[in-house]
C-alpha positions in Angstrom: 110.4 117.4 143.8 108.0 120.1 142.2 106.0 121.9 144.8 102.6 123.5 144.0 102.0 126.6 145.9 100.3 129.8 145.2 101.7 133.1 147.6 102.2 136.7 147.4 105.5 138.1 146.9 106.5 141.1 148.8 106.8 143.7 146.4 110.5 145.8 146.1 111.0 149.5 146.2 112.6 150.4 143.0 112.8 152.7 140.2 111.6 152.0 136.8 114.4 152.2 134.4 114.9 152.1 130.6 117.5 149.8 129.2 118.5 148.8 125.5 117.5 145.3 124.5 119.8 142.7 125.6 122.4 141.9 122.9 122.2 138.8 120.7 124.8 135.8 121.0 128.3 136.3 120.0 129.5 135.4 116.7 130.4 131.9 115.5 134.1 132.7 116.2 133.8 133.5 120.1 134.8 131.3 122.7 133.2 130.0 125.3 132.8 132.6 128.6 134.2 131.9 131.9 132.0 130.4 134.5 129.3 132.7 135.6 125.4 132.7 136.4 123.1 131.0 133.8 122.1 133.0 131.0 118.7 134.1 131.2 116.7 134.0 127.9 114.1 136.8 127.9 111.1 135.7 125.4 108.6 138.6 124.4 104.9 138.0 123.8 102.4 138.4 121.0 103.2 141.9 118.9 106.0 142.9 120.9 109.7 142.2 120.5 112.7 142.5 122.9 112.5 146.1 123.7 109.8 144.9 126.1 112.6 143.6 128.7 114.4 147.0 129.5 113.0 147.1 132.8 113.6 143.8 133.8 117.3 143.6 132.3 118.1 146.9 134.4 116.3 145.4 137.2 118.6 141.4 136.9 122.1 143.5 136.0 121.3 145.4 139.5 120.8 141.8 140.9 124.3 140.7 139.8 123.5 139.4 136.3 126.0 139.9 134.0 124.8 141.6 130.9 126.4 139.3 128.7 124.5 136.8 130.5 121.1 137.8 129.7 119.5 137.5 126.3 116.0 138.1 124.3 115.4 136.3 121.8 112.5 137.4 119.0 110.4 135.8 117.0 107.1 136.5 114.5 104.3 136.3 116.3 101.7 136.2 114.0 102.9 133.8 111.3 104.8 131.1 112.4 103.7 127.7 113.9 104.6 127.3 117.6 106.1 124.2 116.8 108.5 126.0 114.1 109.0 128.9 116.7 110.4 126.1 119.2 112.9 124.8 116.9 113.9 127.9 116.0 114.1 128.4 119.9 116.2 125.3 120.4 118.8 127.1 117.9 118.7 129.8 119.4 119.2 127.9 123.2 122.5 125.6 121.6 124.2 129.0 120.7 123.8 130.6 124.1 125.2 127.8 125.8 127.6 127.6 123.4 128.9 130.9 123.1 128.9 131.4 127.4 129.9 128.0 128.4 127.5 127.3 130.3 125.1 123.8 130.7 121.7 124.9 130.9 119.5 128.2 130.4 116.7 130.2 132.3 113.8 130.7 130.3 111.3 133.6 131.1 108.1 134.6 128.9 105.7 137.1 128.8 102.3 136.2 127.5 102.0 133.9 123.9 105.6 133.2 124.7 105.4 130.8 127.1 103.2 128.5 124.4 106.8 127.9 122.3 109.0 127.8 125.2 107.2 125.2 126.7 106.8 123.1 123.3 110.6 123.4 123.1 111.3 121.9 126.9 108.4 119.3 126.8 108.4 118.1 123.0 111.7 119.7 121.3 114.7 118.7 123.8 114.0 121.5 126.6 114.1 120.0 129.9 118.0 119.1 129.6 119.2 122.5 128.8 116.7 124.7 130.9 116.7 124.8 135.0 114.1 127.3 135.3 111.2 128.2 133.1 109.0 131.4 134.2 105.7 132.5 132.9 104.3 135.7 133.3 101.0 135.7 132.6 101.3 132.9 129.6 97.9 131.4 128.6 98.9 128.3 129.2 95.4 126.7 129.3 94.0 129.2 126.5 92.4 132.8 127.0 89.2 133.3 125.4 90.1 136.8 124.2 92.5 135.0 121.4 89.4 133.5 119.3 88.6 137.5 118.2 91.6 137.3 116.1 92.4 133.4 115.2 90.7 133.7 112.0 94.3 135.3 110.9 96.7 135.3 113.4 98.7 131.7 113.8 99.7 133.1 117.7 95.9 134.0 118.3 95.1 130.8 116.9 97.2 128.4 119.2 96.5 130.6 122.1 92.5 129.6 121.7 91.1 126.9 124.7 91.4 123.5 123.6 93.9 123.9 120.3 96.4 121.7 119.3 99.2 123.4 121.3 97.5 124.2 124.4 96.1 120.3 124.3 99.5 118.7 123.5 100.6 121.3 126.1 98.7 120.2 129.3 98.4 116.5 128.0 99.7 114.3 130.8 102.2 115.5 132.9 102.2 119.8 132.9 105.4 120.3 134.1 107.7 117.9 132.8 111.9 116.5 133.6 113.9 118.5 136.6 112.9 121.8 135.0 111.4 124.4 137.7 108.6 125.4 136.6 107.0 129.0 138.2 104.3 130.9 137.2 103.0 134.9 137.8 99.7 135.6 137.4 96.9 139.0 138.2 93.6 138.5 138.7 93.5 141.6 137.0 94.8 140.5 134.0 92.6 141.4 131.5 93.8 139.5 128.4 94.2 135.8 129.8 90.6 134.8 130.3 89.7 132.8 132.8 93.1 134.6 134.9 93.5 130.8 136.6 94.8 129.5 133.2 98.5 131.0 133.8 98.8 128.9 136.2 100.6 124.8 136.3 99.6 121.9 138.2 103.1 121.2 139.7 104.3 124.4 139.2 105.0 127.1 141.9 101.9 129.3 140.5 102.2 133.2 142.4 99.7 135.2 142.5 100.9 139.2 142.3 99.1 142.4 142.9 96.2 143.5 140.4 98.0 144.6 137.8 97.1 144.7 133.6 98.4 142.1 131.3 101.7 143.8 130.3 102.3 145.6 133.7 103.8 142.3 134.9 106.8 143.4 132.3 107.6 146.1 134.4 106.5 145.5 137.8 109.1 145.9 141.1 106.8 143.0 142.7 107.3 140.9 139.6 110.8 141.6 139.0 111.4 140.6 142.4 109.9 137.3 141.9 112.0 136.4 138.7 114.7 137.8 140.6 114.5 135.8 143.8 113.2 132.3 141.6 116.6 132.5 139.5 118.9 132.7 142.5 117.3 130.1 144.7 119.8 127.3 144.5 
């Protein structure tokens, strides 16, 4: 059962270090992997690419994740529909589990991010091959900042209050299937406007410290949280 509850997590001591971009899935000719944690699928947000996950991948090898567990996947932000970008998602999903054996996926987003990665578990196949989906500070109901470039930016465009993705989004049931669905959000955000749209009904929606938009990517407190939310059993 999903629980909806909104709590501080105790931020962690710990330094700030640069890693390389998690590598891409092996070739067609690998076998499946051995048993191991879940891969977790790092998705970057608008104008950024996987570079933006250094932090965090130091931060979940530390925590016991193998690094060929963990995984960002990139996309164009400013072009594509999010409805293209979640098939192309879904691709991207079959070979992971393919190439590491395992059944299902962790999903974790930073900002327009969590708009295709939440098409692709509610509308494109998602909710059987992801246990948990994180959102770090996703628009998820819309920011207003996003209409000052939807004129020419497809990203901008579905991140707007009431578009088609957002409304298909939040139509009905939010949180969809067995998926678990948590959410970080700042009050000082800054880009997501109003801050309460990160935030799921049904989801576990945590509110952090007040922190800027893209401080969440590198945030002990944050890291934490994903941390702690992919090894709860």
């Amino acid at each position: 059962m999903r629980r909806s509850v909104t709590t501080l997590v105790t931020a962690l001591a710990a330094a700030l270090l640069l890693a390389a971009p998690a590598a891409p899935p092996a070739t067609a000719d690998s076998g499946p992997a051995a048993a191991g944690p879940r891969p977790v699928i790092l998705v970057h947000g608008r104008n950024a690419g996987p570079g933006v996950w250094g932090s965090l991948s130091e931060r979940l090898r530390a925590a016991g994740h193998p690094a060929d567990r963990i995984f960002a996947w990139s996309y164009d932000t400013s072009r594509s529909t999010n409805e293209v970008l979640a098939g192309q998602l879904a691709g991207y999903v079959d070979e992971v589990l393919r190439t590491t054996g395992a059944d299902r996926v962790d999903l974790v987003a930073h900002s327009l991010g969590s708009l295709p990665t939440r098409w692709y578990v509610k509308h494109g196949g998602g909710a059987a091959k992801v246990r948990d989906w994180i959102s770090l500070a996703g628009p998820n109901h819309g920011t207003t900042l996003a209409w000052a470039c939807a004129l020419w930016d497809q990203g901008c465009r579905d991140m707007t209050p009431g578009s088609y993705v957002v409304s298909r989004l939040n139509e009905g049931d939010e949180t969809p299937g067995t998926v678990r669905y948590t959410t970080f959000w700042s009050a000082g955000d800054g880009q997501i406007l109003p801050t309460g749209s990160t935030a799921l009904a049904g989801a576990r929606n945590v509110q952090v410290g007040d922190m800027g938009h893209n401080d969440l990517l590198g945030d002990p407190e944050v890291a934490a949280g994903v941390i702690a939310t992919l090894a709860a059993p």
